[in-house]
N, C-alpha and C positions, 0 to 999 in steps of 0.2 A: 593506582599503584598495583604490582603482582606481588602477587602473596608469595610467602618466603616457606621454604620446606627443606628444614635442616638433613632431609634424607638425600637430598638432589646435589649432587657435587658443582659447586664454584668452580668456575674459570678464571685462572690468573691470567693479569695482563703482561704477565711477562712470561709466557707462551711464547714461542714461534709461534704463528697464525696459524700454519697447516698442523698443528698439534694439537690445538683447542677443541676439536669438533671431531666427531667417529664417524660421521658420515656426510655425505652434501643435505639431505635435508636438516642437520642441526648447524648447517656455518649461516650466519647472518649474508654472507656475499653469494651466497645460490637458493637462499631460502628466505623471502619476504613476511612469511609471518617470524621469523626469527630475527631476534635484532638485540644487540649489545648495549648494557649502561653498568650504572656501577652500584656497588652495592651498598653501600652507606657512606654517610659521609667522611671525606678525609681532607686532610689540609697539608701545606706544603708551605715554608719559608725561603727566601734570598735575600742576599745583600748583593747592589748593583750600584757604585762610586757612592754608598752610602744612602742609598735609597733599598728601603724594605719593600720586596714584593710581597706580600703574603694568599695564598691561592684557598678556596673554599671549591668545594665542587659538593655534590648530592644529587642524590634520584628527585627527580618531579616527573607527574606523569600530566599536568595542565599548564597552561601559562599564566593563572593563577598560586600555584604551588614554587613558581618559579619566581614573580611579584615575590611573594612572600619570603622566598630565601635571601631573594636581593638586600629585601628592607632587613632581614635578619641581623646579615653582615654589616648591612651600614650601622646600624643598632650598636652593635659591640666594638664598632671603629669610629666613634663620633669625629674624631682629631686626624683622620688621614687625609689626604690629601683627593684623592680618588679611589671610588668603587667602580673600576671597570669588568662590565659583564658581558658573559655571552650564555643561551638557551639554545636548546633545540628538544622539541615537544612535539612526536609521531602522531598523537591520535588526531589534534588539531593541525597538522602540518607546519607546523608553528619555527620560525627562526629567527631570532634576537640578538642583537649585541648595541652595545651603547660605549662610546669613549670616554664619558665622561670626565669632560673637560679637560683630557687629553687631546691632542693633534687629531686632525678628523687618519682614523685608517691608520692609525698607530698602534692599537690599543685593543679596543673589541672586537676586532677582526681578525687580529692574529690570533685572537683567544676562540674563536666562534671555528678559526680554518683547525685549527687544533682538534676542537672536538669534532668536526669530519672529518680529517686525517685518520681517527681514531677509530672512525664510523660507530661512536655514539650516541644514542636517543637517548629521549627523555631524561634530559640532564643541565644542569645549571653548574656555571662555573664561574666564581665570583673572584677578581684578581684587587686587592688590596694595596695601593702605595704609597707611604710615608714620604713622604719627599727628602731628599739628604743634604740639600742645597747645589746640587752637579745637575745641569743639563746635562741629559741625555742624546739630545739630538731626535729626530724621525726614525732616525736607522737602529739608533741605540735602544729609542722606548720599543720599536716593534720588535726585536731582539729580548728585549727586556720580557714583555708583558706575553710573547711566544715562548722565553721558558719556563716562567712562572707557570702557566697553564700545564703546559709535560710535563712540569719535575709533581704537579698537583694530583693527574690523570695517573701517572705513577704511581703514586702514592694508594688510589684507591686501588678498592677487587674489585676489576672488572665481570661481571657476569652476563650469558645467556640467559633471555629470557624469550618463551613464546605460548602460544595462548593455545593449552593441552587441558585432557580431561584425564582425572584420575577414575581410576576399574579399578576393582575387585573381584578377584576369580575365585569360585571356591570351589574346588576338586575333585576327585578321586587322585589319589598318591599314581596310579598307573597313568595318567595323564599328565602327572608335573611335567615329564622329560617331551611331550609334544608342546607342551601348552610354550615353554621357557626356549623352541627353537624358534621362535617364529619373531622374540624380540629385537633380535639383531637385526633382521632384515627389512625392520619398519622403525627402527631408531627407538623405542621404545625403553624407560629408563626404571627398573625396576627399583618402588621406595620399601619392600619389606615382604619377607616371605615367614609363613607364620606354619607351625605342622602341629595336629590336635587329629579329631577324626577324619579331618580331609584335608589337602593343602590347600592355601589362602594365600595369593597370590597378588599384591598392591603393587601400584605400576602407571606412567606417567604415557600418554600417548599426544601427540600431534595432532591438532581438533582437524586437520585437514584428512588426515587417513584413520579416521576414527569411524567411520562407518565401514569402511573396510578392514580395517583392524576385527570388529568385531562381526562381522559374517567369517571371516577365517577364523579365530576362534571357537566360534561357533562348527567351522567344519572342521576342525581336527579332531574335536572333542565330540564330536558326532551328535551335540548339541545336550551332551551329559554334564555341563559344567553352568554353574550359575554366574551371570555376568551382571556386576553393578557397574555404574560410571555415573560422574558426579557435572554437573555443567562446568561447559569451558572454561578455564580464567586462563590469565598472567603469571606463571610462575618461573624462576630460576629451570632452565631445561642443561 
């Protein structure tokens, strides 16, 4: 899982794409350590000739955590008719989907192309359906079980996530104004600026221009500034 930091601004998924991101090293599509999923769990309902789709989706970061969401929804849906899923799990390279006991490639496949349509990781999306007594058809269930999945992905916050280390600068006030130009130009996302006898200066960087981040630092500041940084994780970028 990446840890959450209510100072790091969310990504709606209903951005324009080229709106989401201030630079190519923060878009998921030019930047490999950067990649999209959703931020907690959200749910989505349909009626289709009397048949309920009901959609689940959530963050898993294993294909363990994604078992477990499955069994979750089947759990609270004893009486449906099917749980069709799809997963996709980055650290293990992991992709899943199951029809269950729908038409083979009706079902968890248009729910699995969905979520790379979306190009989201680490993500479970579990599509729920009551039966109505109406055949659907091939055409109609993959239609079907394809927008349940959207109207579901919708429904969540999509967010940025990538694997940065938080710093702590702390000052002299004559050095704020070099220290805070240099973040623009290395995407860096400033979580809090604090003023007392010196400024303090908390701040999110990209584990990949992290050792570069802080030799510049260190040179503008002519090596008068004290630098902390914390080890890498996961978090909302």
């Amino acid at each position: 899982m990446w840890t959450d930091s209510r100072s790091v601004s969310t990504l709606k998924n209903r951005l324009p794409h080229n709106e989401r991101f201030g630079s190519g090293s923060q878009n998921p599509a030019l930047n490999p350590h950067v990649f999209l999923t959703v931020d907690a769990h959200a749910a989505s309902s349909f009626f289709e000739k009397h048949s309920e789709f009901i959609g689940n989706i959530a963050n898993v970061s294993t294909g363990e955590e994604a078992v477990a969401f499955i069994n979750e929804v089947r759990t609270k849906h004893p009486k449906a008719a099917h749980n069709v899923y799809a997963y996709i799990v980055r650290n293990d390279n992991i992709s899943r989907h199951s029809d269950d006991g729908e038409p083979s490639g009706t079902a968890g496949l248009p729910v699995l192309e969905t979520l790379k349509k979306k190009g989201l990781q680490d993500v479970c999306l579990v599509v729920t359906r009551y039966f109505g007594g109406v055949l659907l058809g091939t055409g109609g269930l993959a239609r079907a079980y394809s927008k349940s999945a959207l109207l579901t992905v919708e429904a969540a916050e999509i967010v940025s996530v990538a694997r940065c280390l938080t710093y702590k600068v702390t000052a002299d006030y004559a050095l704020h104004s070099r220290i805070m130009s240099v973040f623009p130009r290395h995407g860096a996302k400033v979580l809090d600026t604090q003023y007392s006898g010196n400024v303090v200066v908390k701040f999110l960087v990209l584990e990949e221009y992290s050792k570069e981040f802080t030799l510049l630092l260190t040179d503008i500041t002519s090596g008068n500034a004290v630098i902390e940084k914390s080890e890498a994780e996961y978090v909302k970028f």
